[in-house]
LUMMAR-393662 format. One line per 5 residues: number of its first residue (from 1); their letters; for each residue x, y, z of C-alpha. Coordinates in steps of 0.001 Angstrom, whole numbers. Layout:
N
NUM	a	X,Y,Z ~ ...
! end
This chain:
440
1	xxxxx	9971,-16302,1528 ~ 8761,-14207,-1644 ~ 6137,-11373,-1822 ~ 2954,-12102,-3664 ~ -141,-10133,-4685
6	xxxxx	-2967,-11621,-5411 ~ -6348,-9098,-6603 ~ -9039,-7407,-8496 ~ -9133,-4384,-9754 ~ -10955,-1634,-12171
11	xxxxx	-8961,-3124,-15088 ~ -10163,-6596,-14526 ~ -13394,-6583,-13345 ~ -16772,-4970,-13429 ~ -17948,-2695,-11035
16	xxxxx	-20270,-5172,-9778 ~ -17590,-7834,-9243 ~ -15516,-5065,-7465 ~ -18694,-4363,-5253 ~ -18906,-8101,-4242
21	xxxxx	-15405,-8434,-3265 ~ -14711,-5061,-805 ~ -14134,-5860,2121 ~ -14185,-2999,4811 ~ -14139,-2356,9106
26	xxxxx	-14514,-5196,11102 ~ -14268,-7493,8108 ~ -11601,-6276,6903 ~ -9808,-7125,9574 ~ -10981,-10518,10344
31	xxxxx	-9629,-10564,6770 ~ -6280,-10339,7751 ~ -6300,-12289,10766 ~ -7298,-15197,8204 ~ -5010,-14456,5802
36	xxxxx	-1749,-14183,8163 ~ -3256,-17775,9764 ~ -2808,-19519,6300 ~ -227,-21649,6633 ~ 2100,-20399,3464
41	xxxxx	1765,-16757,4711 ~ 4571,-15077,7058 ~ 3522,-11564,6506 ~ 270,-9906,4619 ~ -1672,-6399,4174
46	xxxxx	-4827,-5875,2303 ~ -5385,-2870,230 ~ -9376,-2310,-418 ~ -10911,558,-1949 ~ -13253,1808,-4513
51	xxxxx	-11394,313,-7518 ~ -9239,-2877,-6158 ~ -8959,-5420,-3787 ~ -5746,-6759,-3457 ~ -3872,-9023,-1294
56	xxxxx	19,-8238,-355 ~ 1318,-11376,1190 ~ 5058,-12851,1717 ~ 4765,-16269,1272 ~ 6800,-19661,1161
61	xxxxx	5350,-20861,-1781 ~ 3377,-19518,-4815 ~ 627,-21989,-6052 ~ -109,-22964,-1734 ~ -386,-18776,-1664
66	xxxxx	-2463,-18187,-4498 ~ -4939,-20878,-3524 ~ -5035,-20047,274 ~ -5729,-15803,-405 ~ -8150,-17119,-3408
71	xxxxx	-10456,-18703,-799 ~ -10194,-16313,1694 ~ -11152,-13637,-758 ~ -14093,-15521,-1940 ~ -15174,-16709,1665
76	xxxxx	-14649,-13157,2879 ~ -16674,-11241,-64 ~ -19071,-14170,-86 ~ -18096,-14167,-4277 ~ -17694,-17909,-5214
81	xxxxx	-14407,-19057,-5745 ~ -15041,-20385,-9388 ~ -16710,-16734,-10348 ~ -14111,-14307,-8043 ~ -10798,-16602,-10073
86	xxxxx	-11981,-15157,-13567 ~ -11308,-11509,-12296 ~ -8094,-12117,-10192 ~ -4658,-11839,-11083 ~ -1556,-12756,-9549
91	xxxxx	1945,-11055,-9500 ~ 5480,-12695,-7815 ~ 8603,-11333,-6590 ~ 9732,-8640,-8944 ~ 6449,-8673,-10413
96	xxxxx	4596,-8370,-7041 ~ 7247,-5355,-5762 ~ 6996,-3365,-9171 ~ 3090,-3298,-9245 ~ 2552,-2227,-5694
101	xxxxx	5339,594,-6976 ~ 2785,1089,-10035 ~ -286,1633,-7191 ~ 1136,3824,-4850 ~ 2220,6234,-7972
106	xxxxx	-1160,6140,-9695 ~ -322,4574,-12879 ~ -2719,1686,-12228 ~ -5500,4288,-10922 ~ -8788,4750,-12927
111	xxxxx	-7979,8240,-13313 ~ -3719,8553,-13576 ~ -1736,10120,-10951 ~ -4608,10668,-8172 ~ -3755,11271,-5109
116	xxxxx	-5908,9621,-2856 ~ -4481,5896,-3621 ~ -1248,6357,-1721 ~ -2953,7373,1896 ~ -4743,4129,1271
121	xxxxx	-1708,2043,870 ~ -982,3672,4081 ~ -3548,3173,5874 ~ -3495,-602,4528 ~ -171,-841,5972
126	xxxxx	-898,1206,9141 ~ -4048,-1165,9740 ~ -1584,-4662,9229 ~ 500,-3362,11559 ~ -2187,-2804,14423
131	xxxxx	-2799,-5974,13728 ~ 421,-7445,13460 ~ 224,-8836,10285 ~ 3196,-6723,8572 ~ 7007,-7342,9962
136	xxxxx	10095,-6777,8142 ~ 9862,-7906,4495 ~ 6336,-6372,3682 ~ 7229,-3075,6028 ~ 10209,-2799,3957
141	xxxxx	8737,-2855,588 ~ 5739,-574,1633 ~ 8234,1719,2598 ~ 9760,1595,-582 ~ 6717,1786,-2699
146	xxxxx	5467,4708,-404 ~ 8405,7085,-899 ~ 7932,6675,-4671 ~ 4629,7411,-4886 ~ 5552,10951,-2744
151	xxxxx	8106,11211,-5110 ~ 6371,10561,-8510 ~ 3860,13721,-7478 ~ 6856,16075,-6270 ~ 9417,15183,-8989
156	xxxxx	6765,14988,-11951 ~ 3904,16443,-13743 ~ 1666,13859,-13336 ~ -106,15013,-10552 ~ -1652,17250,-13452
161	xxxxx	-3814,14266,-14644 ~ -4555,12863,-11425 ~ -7572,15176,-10156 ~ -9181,12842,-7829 ~ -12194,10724,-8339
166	xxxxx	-14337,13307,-6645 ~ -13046,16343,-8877 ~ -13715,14458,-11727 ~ -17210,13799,-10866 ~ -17916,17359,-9837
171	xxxxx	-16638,18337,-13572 ~ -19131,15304,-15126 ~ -21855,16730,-12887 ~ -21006,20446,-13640 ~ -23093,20762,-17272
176	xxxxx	-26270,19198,-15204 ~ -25828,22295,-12710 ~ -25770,25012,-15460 ~ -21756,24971,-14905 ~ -19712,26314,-12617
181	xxxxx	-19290,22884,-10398 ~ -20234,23490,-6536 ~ -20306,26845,-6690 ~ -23045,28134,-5415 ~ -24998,24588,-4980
186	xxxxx	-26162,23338,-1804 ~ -24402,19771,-1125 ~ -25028,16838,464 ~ -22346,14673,1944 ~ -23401,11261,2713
191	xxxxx	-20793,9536,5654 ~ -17727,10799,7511 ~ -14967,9095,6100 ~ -11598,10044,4155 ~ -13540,11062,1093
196	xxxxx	-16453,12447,2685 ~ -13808,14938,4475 ~ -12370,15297,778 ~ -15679,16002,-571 ~ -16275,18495,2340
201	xxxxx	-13165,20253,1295 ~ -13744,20582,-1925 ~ -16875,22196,-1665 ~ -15796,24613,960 ~ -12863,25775,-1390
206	xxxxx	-14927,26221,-4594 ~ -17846,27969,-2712 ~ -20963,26197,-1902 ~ -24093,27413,-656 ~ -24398,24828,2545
211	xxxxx	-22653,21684,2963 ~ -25098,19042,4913 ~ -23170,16458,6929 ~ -24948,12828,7319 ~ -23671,9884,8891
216	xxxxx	-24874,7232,10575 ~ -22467,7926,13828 ~ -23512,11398,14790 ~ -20168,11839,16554 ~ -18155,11242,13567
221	xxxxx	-20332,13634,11583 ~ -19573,16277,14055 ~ -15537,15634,14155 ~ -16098,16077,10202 ~ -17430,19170,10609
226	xxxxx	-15373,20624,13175 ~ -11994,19967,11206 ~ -10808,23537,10323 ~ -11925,25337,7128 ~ -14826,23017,6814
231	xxxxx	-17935,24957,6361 ~ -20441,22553,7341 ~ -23957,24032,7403 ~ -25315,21330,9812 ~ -24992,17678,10340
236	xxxxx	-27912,14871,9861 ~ -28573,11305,10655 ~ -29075,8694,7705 ~ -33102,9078,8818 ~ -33335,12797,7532
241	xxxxx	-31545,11605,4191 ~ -35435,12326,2466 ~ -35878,15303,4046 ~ -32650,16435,3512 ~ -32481,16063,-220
246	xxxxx	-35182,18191,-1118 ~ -33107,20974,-658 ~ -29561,20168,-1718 ~ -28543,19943,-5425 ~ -25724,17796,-5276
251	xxxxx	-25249,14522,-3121 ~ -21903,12641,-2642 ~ -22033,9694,-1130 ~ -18799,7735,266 ~ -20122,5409,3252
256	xxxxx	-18392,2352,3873 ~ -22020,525,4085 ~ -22219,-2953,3087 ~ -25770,-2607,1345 ~ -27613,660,-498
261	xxxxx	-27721,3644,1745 ~ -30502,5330,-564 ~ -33001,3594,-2688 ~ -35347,5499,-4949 ~ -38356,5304,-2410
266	xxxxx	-36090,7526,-606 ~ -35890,10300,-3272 ~ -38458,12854,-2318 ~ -40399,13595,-5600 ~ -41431,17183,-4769
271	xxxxx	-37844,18984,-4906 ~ -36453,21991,-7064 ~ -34638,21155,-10403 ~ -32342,19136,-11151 ~ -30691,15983,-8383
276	xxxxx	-27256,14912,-9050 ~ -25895,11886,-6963 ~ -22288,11384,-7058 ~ -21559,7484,-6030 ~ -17676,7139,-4802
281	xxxxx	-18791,4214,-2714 ~ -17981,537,-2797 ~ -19667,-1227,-2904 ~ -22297,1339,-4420 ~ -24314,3286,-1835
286	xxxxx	-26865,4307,-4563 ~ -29887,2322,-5598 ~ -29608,1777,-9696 ~ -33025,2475,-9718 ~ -32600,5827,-8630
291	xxxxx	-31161,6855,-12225 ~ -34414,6375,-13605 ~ -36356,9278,-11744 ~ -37479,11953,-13502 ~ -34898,15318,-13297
296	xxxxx	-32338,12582,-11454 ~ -28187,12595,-12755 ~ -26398,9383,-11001 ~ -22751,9536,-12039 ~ -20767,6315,-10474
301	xxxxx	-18000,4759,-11191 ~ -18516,3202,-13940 ~ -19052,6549,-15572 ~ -15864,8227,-14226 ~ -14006,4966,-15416
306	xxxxx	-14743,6009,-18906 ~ -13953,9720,-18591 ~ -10778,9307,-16898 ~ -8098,11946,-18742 ~ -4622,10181,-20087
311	xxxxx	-1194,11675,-18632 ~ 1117,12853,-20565 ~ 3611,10694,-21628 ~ 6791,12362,-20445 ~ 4755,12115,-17077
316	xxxxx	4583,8535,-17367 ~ 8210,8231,-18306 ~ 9428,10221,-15223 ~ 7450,8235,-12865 ~ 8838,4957,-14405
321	xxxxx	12342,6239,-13925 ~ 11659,7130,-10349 ~ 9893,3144,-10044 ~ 13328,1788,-11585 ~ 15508,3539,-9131
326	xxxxx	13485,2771,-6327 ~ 13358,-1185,-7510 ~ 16915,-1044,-7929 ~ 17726,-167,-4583 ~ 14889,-2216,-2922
331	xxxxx	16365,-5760,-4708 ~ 20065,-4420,-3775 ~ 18998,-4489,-516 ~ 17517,-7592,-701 ~ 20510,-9555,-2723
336	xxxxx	22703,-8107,788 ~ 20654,-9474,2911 ~ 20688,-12941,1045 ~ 24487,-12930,1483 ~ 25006,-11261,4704
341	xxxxx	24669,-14763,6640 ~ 28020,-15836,4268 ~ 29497,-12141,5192 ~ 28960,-12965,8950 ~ 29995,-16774,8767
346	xxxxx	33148,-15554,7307 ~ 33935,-12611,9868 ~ 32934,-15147,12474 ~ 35599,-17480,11302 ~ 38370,-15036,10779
351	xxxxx	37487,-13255,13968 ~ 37615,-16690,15600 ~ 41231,-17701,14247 ~ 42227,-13580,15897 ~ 41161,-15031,18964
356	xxxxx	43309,-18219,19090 ~ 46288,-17085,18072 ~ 45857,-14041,20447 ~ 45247,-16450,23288 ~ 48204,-18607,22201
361	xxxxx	50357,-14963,22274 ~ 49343,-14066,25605 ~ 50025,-17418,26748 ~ 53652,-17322,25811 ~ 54715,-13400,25830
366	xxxxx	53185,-13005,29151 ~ 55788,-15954,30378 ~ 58406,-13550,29035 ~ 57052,-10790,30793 ~ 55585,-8653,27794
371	xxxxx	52665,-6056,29413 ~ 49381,-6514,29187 ~ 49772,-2883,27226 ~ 51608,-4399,24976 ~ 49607,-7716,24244
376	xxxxx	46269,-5236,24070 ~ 48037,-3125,21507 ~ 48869,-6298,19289 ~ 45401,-8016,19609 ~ 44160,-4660,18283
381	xxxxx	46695,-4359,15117 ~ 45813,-7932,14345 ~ 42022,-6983,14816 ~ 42696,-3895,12033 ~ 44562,-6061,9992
386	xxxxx	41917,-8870,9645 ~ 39119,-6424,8698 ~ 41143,-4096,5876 ~ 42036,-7887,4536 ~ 37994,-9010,4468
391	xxxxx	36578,-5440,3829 ~ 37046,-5629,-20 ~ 35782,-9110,-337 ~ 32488,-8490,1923 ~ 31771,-5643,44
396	xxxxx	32425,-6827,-2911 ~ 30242,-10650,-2601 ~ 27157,-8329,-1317 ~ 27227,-6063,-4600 ~ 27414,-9123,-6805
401	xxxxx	24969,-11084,-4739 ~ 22536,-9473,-7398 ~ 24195,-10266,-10576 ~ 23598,-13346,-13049 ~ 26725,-14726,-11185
406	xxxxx	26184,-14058,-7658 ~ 25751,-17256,-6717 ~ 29031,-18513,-8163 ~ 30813,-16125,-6565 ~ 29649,-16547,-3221
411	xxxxx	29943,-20598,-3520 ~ 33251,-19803,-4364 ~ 33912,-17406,-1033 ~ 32766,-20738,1028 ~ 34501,-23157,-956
416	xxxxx	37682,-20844,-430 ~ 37306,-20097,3269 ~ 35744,-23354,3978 ~ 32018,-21652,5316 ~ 29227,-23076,6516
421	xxxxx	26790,-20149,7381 ~ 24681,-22845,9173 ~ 27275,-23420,11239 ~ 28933,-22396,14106 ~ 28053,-18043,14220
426	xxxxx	25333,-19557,11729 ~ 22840,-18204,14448 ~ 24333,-14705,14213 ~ 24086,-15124,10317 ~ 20317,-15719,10251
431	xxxxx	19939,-13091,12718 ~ 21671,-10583,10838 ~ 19979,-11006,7862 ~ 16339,-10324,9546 ~ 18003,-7126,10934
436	xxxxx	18544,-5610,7173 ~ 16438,-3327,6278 ~ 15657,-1058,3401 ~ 17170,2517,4188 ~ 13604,5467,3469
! end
């Protein structure tokens, strides 16, 4: 089996494309169900947000993987297949393990270094694993990827470029609010979700006027506002969203909605100065249309795409560095696994050849009358001296398992010792290599 990713994202498709392709909630996880049903998948997680969809699968074979998650992504974001193939892209093995690395660190992030992509690969993950769609091979790699991301923003500067999608909007929006950002403004948070609590946050710290909660579930809006340090002002239902923005000056909205949340019918035209909607959804929660009003600012993705500040480039080498290390010791984990069936076939063997001559001992010493003391005490000097003789060669096969030559070597180990790791303790083999696992 070999991990594949199959996906959009902000660098290969439009925002429109992107739109078409989310897949959220319930879908989302009928999604996976589908996906770990395909008959070349063993294991699979989906990670959709705002600026990629992308499907994390280990599979059995490449082309029968690629085809399989391409129609399920175009059956499940009703895209047709021939349109959704011109945007995806397709990593393998290596490939596939260093750009889920790339994700979680925010090198492939619209704006570089954010923050906010790496809970999402977590939550991804968390989400395959209620569903029990992620075992051992993707778990291990997410694990992997995960810890370098928290390491890329505590080890390196580049959490200095990667202000989140929401502070960059707030800094777009700022000259059409006579500067200062939130400050001051009265805000309008439009659904209840990770970035709607982000959103909330940020306006508490940098001082708004009144935060306005609305949601469609009421109860959510209320856990929102009853997180601490959140100074919500009130919460509303989507039905007051008219009412409610004739008196805010900023609204953010981050629903999960499959359609437009507000349309420009919806925009109230009797309202003081200036309206800036900030549109972090996906697909977009604001009507285009909207942007044409008179005294209206919409600012979506499109436009934070284009603003996004570069890292610096020492940043960027840091963070590789970390990737490399981590890579390294994810595939050395994985070229030990690959030989650990040989490693047990051979202790099996030796420990089995121990046990017959130990038999054969007791048979005859114990005619002699030599004490079962005695026999115990040489069946465990034999035992000692059988694994100092293999410890050096086991160690040794599993640290060149990863090398141009690994192969050769360990053909050479069963050629020598005369192994079959299908064999008899073949069963133990295959079982010890789906108990490795990736030390975090």
């Amino acid at each position: 089996m070999s991990v594949l990713v199959v996906g959009l994202s902000h660098k290969s498709a439009p925002v429109r494309a992107l739109e078409r392709a989310a897949v959220s909630g319930d879908q989302l996880a009928k999604l996976l169900s589908d996906l770990a049903s395909a008959e070349p998948v063993a294991e699979v997680f989906v990670v959709s947000t705002c600026n990629r969809v992308e499907v994390y699968a280990d599979v059995d074979r490449f082309h029968a993987g690629v085809t399989a998650i391409c129609e399920l992504l175009a059956r499940h974001g009703g895209v047709p297949e021939r349109e959704l193939i011109r945007y995806l892209y397709a990593h393998y093995e290596d490939g596939a393990a260093s750009h889920l690395l790339a994700v979680t660190c925010g090198l492939d992030s619209v704006v570089v270094g954010e923050e906010q992509i790496l809970g999402q690969v977590r939550s991804a993950v968390r989400l395959a694993r209620e569903q029990d769609t992620v075992g051992r091979v993707l778990g291990d790699l997410a694990r992997v990827a995960l810890r370098a991301g928290k390491r890329a923003r505590s080890e390196t500067g580049i959490g200095r470029a990667g202000v989140s999608l929401l502070s960059l909007a707030v800094e777009l929006a700022s000259p059409n609010l006579g500067g200062g950002g939130l400050a001051g403004r009265d805000v309008l948070v439009v659904g209840a979700g990770a970035m709607s609590a982000l959103t909330v946050a940020a306006a508490t710290r940098e001082g708004a006027a009144s935060v306005v909660v609305a949601n469609r579930s009421g109860r959510r809006a209320e856990q929102l506002a009853a997180r601490p340090g959140a100074a919500v002002t009130r919460v509303a239902a989507l039905g007051e969203l008219p009412a409610a923005m004739t008196a805010v000056d900023v609204v953010v909205c981050c629903t999960g909605a499959a359609g437009l949340v507000i349309t420009a019918d919806m925009v109230p035209v009797a309202r003081r100065g200036t309206l800036v909607f900030v549109d972090l959804a996906m697909p977009r929660d604001v009507d285009p249309a909207v942007a044409g009003l008179p005294g209206v600012t919409v600012i979506g993705l499109d436009a934070l795409r284009e603003h996004a500040t570069a890292a610096e480039a020492a940043d960027l080498r840091a963070v590789r560095a970390i990737m490399e290390t981590e890579l390294a010791a994810y595939q050395a984990g994985i070229d030990a696994a690959r030989a650990a069936p040989l490693v047990v076939a051979l202790r099996a063997k030796a420990a089995g050849v121990v046990e017959a001559e130990l038999a054969r001992l007791a048979t005859r010493l114990g005619a002699e009358g030599v004490s079962g003391r005695t026999l115990d005490e040489i069946a465990r000097a034999m035992r000692r001296v059988t694994d100092k003789l293999l410890h050096a060669p086991t160690v040794r096969v599993k640290e060149l398992a990863g090398s141009p030559d690994g192969e050769e070597y360990a053909a050479a180990l069963r050629v020598l010792f005369d192994l079959d790791p299908r064999g008899p303790g073949g069963q133990q083999s295959r079982q010890s290599a789906r108990e490795h696992t990736v030390t975090t």
